[in-house]
N, C-alpha and C positions, 0 to 999 in steps of 0.2 A: 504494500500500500504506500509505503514512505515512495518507493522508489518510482510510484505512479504518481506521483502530487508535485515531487523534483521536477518529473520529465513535464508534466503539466507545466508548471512555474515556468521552465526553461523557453517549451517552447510559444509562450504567450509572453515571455519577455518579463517575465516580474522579476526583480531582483530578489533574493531572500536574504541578501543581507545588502543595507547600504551603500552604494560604493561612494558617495559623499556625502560625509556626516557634516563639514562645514563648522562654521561659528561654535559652537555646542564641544563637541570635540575640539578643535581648536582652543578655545577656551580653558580648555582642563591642561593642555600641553604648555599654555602660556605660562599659566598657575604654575606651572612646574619648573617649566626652563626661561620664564623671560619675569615672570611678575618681581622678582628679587630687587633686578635693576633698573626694569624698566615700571614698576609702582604696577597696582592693582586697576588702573583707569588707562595706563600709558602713558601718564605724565612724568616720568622719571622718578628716581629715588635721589632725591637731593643730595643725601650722603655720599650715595657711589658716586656722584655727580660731580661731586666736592673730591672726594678722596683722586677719584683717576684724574682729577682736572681737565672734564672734557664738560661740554652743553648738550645735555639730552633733550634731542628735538621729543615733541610731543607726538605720539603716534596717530592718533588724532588731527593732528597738525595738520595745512595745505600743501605743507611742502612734504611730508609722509605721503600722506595720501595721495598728490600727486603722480608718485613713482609707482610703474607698472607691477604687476603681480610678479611678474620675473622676475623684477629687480628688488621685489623684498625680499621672495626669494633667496634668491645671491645674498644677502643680506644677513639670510636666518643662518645658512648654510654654510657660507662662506668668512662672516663678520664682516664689518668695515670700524676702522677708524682703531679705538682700544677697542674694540665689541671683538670678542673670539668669536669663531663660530658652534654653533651649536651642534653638538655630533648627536649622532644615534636617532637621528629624525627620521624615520620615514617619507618617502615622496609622497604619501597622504598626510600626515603627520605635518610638516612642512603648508602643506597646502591649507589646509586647516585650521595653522597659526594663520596665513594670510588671510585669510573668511573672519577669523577671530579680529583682526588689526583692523578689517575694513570694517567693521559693527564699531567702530570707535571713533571714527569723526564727529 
């Protein structure tokens, strides 16, 4: 029966598990690996701010939000500026944080 309800699902195209969760997901990854430095809204943590002596744009911000998906991408992934990057991300995982960042304008 399982194996009748699969083949069903498949071939009428329903996914049975999400293939993007988005914001929601993303959210819970930020909580983990970004909310530290980057504050609980995306406004920075002043401290860190202070300590590395850099200006944490707001991610919110026009000039954040402006930059394309790729490019925060590269971002999460890659670091810029003192930001390291963020390992052990999945290519959903990654994506997710960007859904998350754009619910923050």
């Amino acid at each position: 029966m399982k194996t009748r309800i699969l083949s069903c699902a498949v071939l009428l195209g329903v996914a049975m598990v999400p293939a993007f969760a988005g914001p929601t997901e993303g959210k819970a990854v930020y909580d983990s690996k970004c909310k530290a430095c980057h504050g609980p809204t995306g406004q920075g943590n002043p401290a860190i701010a202070k300590m590395m002596k850099v200006e944490m744009r707001a991610l919110g911000s026009a000039e954040v939000q402006a930059l394309s998906d790729d490019d925060l991408k590269k971002v999460v992934t890659g670091g810029k500026g003192k930001m390291k990057p963020i390992a052990g991300l999945s290519d959903q995982q990654v994506a997710d944080v960007v859904a998350f960042v754009r619910t923050l304008k």
